[in-house]
C-alpha positions in Angstrom: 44.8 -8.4 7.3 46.1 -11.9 7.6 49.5 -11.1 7.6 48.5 -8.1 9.8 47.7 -10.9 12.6 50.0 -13.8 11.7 52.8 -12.8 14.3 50.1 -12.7 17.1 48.3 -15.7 16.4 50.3 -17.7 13.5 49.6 -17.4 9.9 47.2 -20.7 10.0 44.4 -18.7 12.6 45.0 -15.9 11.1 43.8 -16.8 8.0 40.9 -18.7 9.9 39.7 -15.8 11.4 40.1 -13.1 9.2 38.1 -15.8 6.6 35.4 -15.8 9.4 34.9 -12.4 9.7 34.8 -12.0 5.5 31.9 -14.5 5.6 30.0 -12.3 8.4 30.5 -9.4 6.3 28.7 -10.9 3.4 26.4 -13.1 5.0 24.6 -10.4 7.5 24.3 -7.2 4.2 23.2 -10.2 2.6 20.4 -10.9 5.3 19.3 -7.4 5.1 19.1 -7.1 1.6 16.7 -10.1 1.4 14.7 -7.9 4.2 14.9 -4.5 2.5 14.1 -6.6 -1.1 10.8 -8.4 0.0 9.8 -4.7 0.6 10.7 -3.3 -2.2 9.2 -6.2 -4.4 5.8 -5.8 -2.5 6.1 -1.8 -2.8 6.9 -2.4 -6.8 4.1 -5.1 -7.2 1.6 -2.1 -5.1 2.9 0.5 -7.4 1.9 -1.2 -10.3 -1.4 -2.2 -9.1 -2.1 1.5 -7.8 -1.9 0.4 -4.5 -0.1 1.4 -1.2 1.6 -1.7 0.1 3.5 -1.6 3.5 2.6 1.5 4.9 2.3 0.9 8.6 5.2 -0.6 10.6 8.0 2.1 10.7 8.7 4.9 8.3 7.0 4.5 4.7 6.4 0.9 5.8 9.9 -0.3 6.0 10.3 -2.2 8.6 7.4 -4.8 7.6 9.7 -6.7 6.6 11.8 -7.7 10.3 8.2 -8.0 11.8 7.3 -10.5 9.0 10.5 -12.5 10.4 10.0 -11.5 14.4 6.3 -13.1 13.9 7.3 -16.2 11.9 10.5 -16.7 14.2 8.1 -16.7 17.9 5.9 -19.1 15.8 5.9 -22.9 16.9 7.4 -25.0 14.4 4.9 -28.0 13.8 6.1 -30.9 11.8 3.3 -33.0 10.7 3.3 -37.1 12.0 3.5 -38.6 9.3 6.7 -36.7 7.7 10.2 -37.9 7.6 11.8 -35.4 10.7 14.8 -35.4 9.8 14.6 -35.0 6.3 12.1 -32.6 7.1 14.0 -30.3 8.8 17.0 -30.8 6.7 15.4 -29.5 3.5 15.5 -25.8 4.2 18.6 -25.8 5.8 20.1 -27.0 2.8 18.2 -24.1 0.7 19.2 -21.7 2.6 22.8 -22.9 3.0 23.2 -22.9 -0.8 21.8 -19.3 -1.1 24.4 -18.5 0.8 27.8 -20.6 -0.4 27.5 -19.5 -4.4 28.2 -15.7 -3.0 31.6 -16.5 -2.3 32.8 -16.6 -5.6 31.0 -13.4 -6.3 33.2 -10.0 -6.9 32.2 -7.0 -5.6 34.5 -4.6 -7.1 37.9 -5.3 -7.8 39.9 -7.3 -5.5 36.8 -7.5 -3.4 35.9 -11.1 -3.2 35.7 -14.1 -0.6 37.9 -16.4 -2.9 38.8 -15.3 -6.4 39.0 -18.8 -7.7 40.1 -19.5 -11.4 37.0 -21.6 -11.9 34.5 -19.3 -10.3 31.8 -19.5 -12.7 32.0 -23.4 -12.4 31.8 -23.3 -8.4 28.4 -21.2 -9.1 26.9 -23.4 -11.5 27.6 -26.1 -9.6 26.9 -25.0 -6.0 23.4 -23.5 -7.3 22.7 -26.7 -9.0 22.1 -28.0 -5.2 19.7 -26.2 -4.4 17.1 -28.6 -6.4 17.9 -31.1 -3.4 16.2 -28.8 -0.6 13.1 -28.5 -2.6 12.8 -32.1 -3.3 13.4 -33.6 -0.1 10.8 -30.9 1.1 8.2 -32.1 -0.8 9.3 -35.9 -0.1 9.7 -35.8 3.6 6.4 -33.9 4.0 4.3 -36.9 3.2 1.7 -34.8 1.5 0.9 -35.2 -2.5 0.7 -31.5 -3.1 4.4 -30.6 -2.0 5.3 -33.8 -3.2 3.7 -32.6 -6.9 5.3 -29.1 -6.6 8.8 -30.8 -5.6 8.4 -33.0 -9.1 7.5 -30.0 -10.7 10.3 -27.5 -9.1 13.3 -30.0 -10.1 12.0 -30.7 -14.1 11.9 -26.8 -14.0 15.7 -26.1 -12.5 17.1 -28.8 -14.8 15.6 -27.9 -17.6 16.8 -23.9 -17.7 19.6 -24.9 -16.4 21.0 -26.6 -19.8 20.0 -23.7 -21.8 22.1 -21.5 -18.7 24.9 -23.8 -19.1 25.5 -22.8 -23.3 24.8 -19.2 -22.2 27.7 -19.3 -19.9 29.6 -21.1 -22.5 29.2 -18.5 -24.9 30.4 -15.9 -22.5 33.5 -18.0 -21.1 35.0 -18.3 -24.6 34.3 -14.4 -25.7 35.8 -13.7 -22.1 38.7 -16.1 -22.3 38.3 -17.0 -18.5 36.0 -19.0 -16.0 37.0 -16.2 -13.3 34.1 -13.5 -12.6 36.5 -10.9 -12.3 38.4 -11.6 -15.4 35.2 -12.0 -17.3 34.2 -8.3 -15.5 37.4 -7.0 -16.5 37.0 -8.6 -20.4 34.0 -6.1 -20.8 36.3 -2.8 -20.2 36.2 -1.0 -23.6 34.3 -4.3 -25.5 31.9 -2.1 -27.4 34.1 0.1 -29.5 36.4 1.0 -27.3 34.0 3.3 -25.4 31.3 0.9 -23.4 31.8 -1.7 -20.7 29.5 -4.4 -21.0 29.3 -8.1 -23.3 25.1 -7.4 -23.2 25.2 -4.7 -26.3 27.4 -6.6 -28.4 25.1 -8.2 -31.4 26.3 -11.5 -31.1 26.3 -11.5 -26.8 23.0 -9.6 -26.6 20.3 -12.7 -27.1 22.2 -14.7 -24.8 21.8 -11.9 -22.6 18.3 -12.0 -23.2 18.3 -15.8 -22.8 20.0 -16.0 -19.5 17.5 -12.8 -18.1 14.3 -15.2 -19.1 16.2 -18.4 -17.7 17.2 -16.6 -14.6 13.6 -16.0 -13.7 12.7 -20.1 -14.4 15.3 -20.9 -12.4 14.4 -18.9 -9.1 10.8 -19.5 -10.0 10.0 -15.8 -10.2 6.7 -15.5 -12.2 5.7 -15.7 -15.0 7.7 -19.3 -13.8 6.1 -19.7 -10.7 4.6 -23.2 -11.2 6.2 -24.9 -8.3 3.4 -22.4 -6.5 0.6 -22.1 -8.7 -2.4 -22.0 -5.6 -5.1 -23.0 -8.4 -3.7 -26.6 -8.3 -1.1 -27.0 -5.7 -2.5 -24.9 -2.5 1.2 -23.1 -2.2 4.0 -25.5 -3.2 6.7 -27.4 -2.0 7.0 -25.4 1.7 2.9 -25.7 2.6 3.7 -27.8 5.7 6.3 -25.3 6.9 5.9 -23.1 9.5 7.8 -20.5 11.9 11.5 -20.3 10.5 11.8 -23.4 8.6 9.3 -21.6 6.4 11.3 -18.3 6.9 14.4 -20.3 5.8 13.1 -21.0 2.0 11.8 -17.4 1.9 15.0 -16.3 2.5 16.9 -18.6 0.5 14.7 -17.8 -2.3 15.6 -14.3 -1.9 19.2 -14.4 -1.7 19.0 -16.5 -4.9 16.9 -14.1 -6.8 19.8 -11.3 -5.8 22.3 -13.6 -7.2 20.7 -13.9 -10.2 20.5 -10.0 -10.3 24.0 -10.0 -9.8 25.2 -12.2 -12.4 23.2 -11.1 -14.8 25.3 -7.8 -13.9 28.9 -9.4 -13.8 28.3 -11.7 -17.0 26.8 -9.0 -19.5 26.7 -5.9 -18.3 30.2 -4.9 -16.5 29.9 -5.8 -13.0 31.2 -2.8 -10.9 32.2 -1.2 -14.1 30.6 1.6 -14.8 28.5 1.5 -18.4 30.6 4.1 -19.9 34.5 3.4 -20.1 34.8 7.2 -19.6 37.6 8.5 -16.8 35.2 10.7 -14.2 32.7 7.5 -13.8 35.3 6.2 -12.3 35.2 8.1 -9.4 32.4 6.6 -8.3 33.1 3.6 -6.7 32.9 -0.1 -8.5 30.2 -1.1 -5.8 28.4 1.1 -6.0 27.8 0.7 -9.5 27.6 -3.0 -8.7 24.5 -2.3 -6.4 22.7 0.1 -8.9 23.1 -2.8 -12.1 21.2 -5.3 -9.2 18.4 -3.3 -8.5 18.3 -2.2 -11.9 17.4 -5.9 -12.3 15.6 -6.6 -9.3 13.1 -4.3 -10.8 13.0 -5.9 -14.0 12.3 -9.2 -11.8 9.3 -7.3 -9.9 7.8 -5.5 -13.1 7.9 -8.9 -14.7 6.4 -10.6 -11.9 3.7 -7.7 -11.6 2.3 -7.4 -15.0 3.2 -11.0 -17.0 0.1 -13.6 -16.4 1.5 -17.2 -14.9 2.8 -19.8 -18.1 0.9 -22.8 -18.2 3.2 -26.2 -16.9 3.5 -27.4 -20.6 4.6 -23.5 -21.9 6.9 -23.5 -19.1 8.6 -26.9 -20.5 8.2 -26.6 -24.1 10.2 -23.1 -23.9 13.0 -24.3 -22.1 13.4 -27.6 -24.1 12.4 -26.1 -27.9 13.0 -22.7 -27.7 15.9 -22.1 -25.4 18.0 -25.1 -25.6 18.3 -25.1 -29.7 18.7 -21.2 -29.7 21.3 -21.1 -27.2 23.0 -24.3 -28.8 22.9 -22.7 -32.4 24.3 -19.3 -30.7 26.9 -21.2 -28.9 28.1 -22.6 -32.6 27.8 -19.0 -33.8 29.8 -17.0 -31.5 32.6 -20.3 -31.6 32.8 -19.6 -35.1 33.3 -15.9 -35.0 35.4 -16.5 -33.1 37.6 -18.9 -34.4 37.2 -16.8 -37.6 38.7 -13.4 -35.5 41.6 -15.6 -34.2 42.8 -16.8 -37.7 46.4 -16.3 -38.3 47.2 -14.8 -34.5 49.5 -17.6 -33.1 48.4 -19.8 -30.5 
């Protein structure tokens, strides 16, 4: 498209726009998704508690969502005296903001990416890493100790799963060979015997797989993680002083980070838009669409998780990610290096 539009505009705008208009169509699906997926985690949590959930607005329900956000967007945003403003109304533009940068690194079949950088995998640890600023300088700048607490505890909670993510991630870059996303997609073609297209079955990937599932939940503080809103001790969190859409903002950044998650669980273990099976008539089907199924296939892991697993104490929380998952994941790391080391012996370099 860009060259389409270079001799009318010159190859510099017509990269600009055409870069534009990619963002749009990523950032608006996205948008809805995060509406249709807070209804379909309230319908999953009603299911499971033989309940109805949304029923009313619209068909089945399922438009609760968009009068959730028309109600908290003609709400007056109050900002309480004593906070820091600016800060204040900084934090949840930063949340949401990172949300939305780490998805453009993300494949969604192949070829179909925002910027298929080398380091892709690097760009979404990284950029994800952020988010841990929103959260603190919303619990900072509101000038109220239970935010303030639930900020504290939110950032000892990110940091920690994130080490135990990091040697995950390790472990996968070296069996893949790459730090792309769609070369690591593309390294799970034909990995289990020739015949199935995913890193998550093989015996040596699968507990890291495992790992990175539980981590994933810590690190969007999906329960049985939620401690940066546990409402015995801290009322609701980090966002209690929000209201109208700077509360909307870290609902939806929250969101869009849970889907992210879903997705890379999908790309890293279990083939991305490949479909399971490397078997010639799946292949009709296109890779996005199998992208989509593997996220909600997770999504509903997320919900049934949330939905039946009681809330970890603060000190379970810490003393999994710091004795459990960080030496597992480091002893695994060793493992699979060796293996592999072992594998290459002899092939020249």
């Amino acid at each position: 498209m860009t060259r389409w539009l270079a001799p009318y505009t010159g190859f510099g705008w017509a990269w600009f726009i055409w870069t534009i208009v990619d963002i749009l169509l990523i950032a608006f699906p996205l948008m809805l998704a995060v509406a249709l997926i807070i209804y379909a985690d309230r319908k999953i949590w009603a299911a499971m508690a033989l309940r109805r959930g949304p029923n009313v607005v619209g068909p089945l329900g399922i438009l609760q969502s968009f009068a959730d956000g028309l109600k908290v967007f003609l709400q007056e945003t109050i900002i309480p005296a004593s906070a820091n403003k600016g800060l204040f109304l900084m934090a949840p533009i930063i949340t949401f903001t990172v949300a939305l940068i780490v998805w453009a690194v993300v494949p969604f079949a192949d070829g179909v990416v925002l910027a298929n950088i080398n380091v892709g995998l690097l760009y979404v640890l990284a950029a994800s890493s952020l988010g841990v600023y929103g959260v603190i300088i919303s619990g900072w700048s509101s000038n109220s100790k239970y935010p303030f607490f639930s900020a504290l505890r939110a950032a000892a909670q990110m940091v920690s799963y994130e080490v135990a993510i990091g040697f995950v991630l390790i472990s996968v870059v070296m069996w893949a060979g790459t730090f792309n996303l769609s070369g690591i997609v593309l390294a799970q073609k034909g990995h289990i015997l020739g015949f199935g297209n995913m890193f998550g079955l093989n015996p040596l990937l699968f507990p890291m797989a495992v790992v990175f599932f539980i981590s994933s939940l810590a690190e969007t503080a999906r329960a049985p993680f939620d401690l940066t809103e546990a409402e015995s001790e801290l009322v609701a969190g980090f966002q209690t002083e929000y209201s109208s859409m700077a509360f909307a903002l870290f609902w939806l950044g929250e969101y869009a980070n849970v889907i992210l998650m879903c997705a890379l669980n999908a790309l890293l273990f279990w083939g991305g838009w490949l479909p399971p099976i490397d078997w010639a008539p799946l292949y009709l089907v296109p890779g996005i669409i199998w992208f989509f199924a593997k996220i909600w296939c997770f999504f509903f892991l997320f919900s049934w998780v949330k939905a039946t697993v009681p809330r970890y104490r603060y000190d379970q929380l810490m003393r999994l990610g710091w004795k459990v998952f960080l030496p597992l994941s480091l002893v695994w790391l060793f493992l699979v290096s060796g293996v592999l080391m072992l594998m290459r012996v002899g092939v020249p370099a």
